[in-house]
N, C-alpha and C positions, 0 to 999 in steps of 0.2 A: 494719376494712373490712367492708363488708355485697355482699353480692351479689345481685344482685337479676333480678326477671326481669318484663318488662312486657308489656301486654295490645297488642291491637292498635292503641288511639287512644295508645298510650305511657307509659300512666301506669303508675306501680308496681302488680304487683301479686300478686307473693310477695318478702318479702327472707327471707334466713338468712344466719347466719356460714358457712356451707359451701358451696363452689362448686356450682353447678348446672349442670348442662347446659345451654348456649345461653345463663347468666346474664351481667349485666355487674358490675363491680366499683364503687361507688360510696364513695366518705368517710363515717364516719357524723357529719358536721358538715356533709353536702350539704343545701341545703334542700330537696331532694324526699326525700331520707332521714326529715329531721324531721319532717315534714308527711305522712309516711305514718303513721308513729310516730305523731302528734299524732292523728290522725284513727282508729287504730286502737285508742289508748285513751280515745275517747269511745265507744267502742262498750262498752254493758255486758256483761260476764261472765255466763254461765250463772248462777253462784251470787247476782250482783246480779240479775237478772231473777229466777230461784228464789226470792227474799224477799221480792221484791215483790208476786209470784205469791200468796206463802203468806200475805200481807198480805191481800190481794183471796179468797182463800177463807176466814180468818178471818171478814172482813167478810160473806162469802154465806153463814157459818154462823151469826152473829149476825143478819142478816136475816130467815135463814127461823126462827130461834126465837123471835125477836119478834113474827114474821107467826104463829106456832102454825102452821107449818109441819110441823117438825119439833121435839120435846122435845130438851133438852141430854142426859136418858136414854135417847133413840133411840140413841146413838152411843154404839160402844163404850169401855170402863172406858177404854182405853188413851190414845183421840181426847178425851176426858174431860179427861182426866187433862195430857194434853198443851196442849188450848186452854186449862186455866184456866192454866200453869205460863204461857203466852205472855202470857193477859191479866195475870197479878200482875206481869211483867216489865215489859208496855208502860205498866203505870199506875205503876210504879217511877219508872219512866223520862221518863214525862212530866210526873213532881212532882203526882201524884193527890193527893187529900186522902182521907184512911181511914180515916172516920169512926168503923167498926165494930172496928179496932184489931187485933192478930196477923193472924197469916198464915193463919187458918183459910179454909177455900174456903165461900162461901154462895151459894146458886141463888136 
C-alpha cells in the first residue's frame, strides 16, 4: 500500500510507504499509482544528467583546443590527466582503431 497525497487538480503528487498527514491510501497495482511510477522514472537522475553534462564539457574543452583557444597545457596535470583517462575510455568503447598502439597518451 502506498499512501499518497495529491495536488489541487488531483493528481498524485507525493507517494511514500508511510502515512502522511491528510494522505489517502492507494494499491500499488492502481493505475494512478503506476503512471506516477512510470512517469517519475523517465525523469533522469542527477547523476544521468551529471554525465551528460560532463560529456558536453568535454566536448567545450575539445572545441576550444582545436579553436587554440585554450592549449591542453593551460589546464592543470590533474584536468589533464583525467580528460585523456575519459578519451582512452570513450574511444575503447566506441571500437576506435589505434593505429599508434599501447596506451601511451600523445598530444
Amino acid at each position: 500500500m502506498f499512501h499518497i497525497i495529491r495536488n489541487a487538480e488531483g493528481a498524485i503528487e507525493t507517494i511514500s510507504r508511510q502515512p502522511q498527514p491528510s494522505s489517502e491510501m492507494l494499491d500499488e497495482h492502481n493505475p494512478e499509482i503506476q503512471q506516477f511510477l512510470k512517469a517519475d522514472a523517465a525523469m533522469p537522475t542527477f547523476d544521468e544528467a551529471d554525465a551528460d553534462f560532463v560529456r558536453v564539457i568535454e566536448d567545450l574543452i575539445d572545441t576550444l583546443i582545436a579553436n587554440n583557444v585554450i592549449r591542453h597545457t593551460d589546464l592543470p596535470v590533474d584536468a589533464q590527466r583525467k580528460l585523456m583517462l575519459r578519451k582512452g575510455l570513450r574511444n575503447r568503447m566506441s571500437g576506435a582503431l589505434n593505429l599508434l598502439g599501447g596506451d601511451e597518451l600523445i598530444l
